[in-house]
Phi, psi and omega in degrees: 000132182234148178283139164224153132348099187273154186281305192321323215259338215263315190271348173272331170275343160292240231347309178288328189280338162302308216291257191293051108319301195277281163351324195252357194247281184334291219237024203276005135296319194277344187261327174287327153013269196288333201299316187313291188304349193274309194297349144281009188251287173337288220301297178292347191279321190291325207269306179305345180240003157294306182271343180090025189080211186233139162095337187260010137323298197277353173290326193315304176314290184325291166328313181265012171255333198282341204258011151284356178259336180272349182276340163291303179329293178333282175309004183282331205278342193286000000 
């Protein structure tokens, strides 16, 4: 199956790639600039979509532990 390109898509990504293109020959002191900060900016964004936030691991565990003690209860009676 092969995939294509709807020209809509096909004309929006030539666009970004003019668009950094000209951002990288034009403002490329103003961009080298900036790069520290997009990489302290990255660090929370990676830990919220890495991690889902805090804390729902472990309602998971718990949850699977209560509903591995009640299918023992069960398998228990025969």
């Amino acid at each position: 199956m092969k995939r294509r390109l709807s020209r809509s898509r096909l004309v929006t990504v030539g666009f970004l790639l003019v668009i950094g293109y000209f951002l990288w020959t034009e403002h490329r002191a103003h961009v080298i600039q900036a790069l520290p900060y997009l990489l302290l900016a990255a660090c929370p964004l990676m830990h919220l979509f890495m991690h889902h936030g805090h804390g729902h691991g472990h309602h998971r565990a718990e949850k699977r532990a209560q509903e591995g003690k009640e299918t023992s209860l069960e398998g228990g009676d025969d």
